[in-house]
Each structure stands twice: as structure tokens, then as C-alpha cells.
C-alpha positions as CSV (number, residue, x, y, z in Angstrom):
1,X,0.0,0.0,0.0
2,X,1.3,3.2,-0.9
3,X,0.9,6.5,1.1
4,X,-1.2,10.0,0.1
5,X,2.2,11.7,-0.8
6,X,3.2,9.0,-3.0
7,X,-0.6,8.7,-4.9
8,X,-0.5,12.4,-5.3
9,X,3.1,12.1,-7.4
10,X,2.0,9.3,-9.2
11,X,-1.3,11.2,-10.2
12,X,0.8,14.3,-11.5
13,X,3.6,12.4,-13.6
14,X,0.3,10.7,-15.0
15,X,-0.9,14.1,-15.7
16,X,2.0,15.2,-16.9
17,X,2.8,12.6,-19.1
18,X,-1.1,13.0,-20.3
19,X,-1.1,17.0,-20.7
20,X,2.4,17.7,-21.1
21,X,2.3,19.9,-18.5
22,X,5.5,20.3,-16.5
23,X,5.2,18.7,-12.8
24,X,7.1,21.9,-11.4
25,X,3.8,23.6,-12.8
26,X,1.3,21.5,-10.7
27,X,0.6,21.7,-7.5
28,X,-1.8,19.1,-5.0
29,X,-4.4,22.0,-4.7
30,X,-4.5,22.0,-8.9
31,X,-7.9,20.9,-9.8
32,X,-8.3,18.7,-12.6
33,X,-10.1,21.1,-14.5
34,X,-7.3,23.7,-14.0
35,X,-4.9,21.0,-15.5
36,X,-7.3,20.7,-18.8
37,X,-8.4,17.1,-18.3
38,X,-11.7,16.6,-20.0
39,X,-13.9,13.8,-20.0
40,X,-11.7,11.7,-21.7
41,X,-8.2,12.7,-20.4
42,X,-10.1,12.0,-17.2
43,X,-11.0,8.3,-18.0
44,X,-7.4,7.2,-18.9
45,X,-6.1,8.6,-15.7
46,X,-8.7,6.0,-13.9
47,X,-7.9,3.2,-15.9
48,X,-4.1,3.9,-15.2
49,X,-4.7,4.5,-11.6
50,X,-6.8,1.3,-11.6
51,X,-4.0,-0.8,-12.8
52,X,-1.3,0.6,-11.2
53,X,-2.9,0.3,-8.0
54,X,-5.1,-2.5,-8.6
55,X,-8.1,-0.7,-7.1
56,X,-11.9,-0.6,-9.1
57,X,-12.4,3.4,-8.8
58,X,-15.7,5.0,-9.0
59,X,-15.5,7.4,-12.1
60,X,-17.6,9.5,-10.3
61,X,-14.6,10.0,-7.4
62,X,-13.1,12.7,-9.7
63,X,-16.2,14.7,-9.8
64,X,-16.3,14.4,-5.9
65,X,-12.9,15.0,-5.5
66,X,-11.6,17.7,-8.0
67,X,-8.7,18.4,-6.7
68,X,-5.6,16.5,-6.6
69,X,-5.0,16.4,-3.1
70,X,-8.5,15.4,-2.3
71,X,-9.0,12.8,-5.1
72,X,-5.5,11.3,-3.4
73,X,-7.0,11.4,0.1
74,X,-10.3,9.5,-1.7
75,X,-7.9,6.9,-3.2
76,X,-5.8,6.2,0.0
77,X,-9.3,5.5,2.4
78,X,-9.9,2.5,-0.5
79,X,-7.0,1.2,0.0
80,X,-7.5,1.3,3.5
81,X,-11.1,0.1,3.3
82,X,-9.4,-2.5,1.3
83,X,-7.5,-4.2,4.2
């Protein structure tokens, strides 16, 4: 299981490596809309995150969560409610 800090920095270089935007440039308060995911840039992140973390993730989360930081605070608790 991997921390908050360490979800958060895998969710920007996923960004980054989606947007091209430069990690430097991002911040854990960036919301996703901030960082130009759309709809679709949106549902590859989840599908990444999903296999990289082998967790099924609500599409919906990012919605609820729009913020870096809080979308990685969403993804640690199921993890936790996991164990």
C-alpha cells in the first residue's frame, strides 16, 4: 500500500505525461479542470490508476474529488477500506 504523498506524485507524472504539463507547474491543490483534463483525459487517468494500483475506482470520485489532493486522500481511504 502506498501513502497519500506517493498517490499524489504518481497522479501528476500521469498528468504530466497526459497534458504535457510540467510537474514543477502543478501543485496538490490543482484541480483537474485547472490542469485541462476533459472527460476523456479524465477516464485514462482511472484506468491507469486502476492498474497501477489495482483498485476498481468509482468514475464518479473525480467529480467528488476535484482536486488533486483530495481525489489522493479518496484513493488512500480504498485502499485502507481494502484491508
Amino acid at each position: 500500500m502506498i501513502t497519500t504523498a506517493e498517490i499524489e506524485s504518481l497522479i501528476k507524472e500521469m498528468i504530466s505525461k497526459e497534458t504535457g504539463i510540467r510537474l514543477t507547474d502543478m501543485s496538490s491543490q490543482s484541480s483537474f479542470h485547472q490542469l485541462g483534463l476533459d472527460s476523456v483525459n479524465s477516464l485514462f487517468l482511472l484506468g491507469d490508476l486502476e492498474d497501477a494500483l489495482n483498485l476498481d475506482i468509482d468514475p464518479l470520485s473525480l467529480y467528488d474529488n476535484p482536486t488533486i489532493e483530495s481525489f489522493s486522500a479518496y484513493i488512500n481511504d480504498l485502499q485502507n477500506a481494502r484491508i
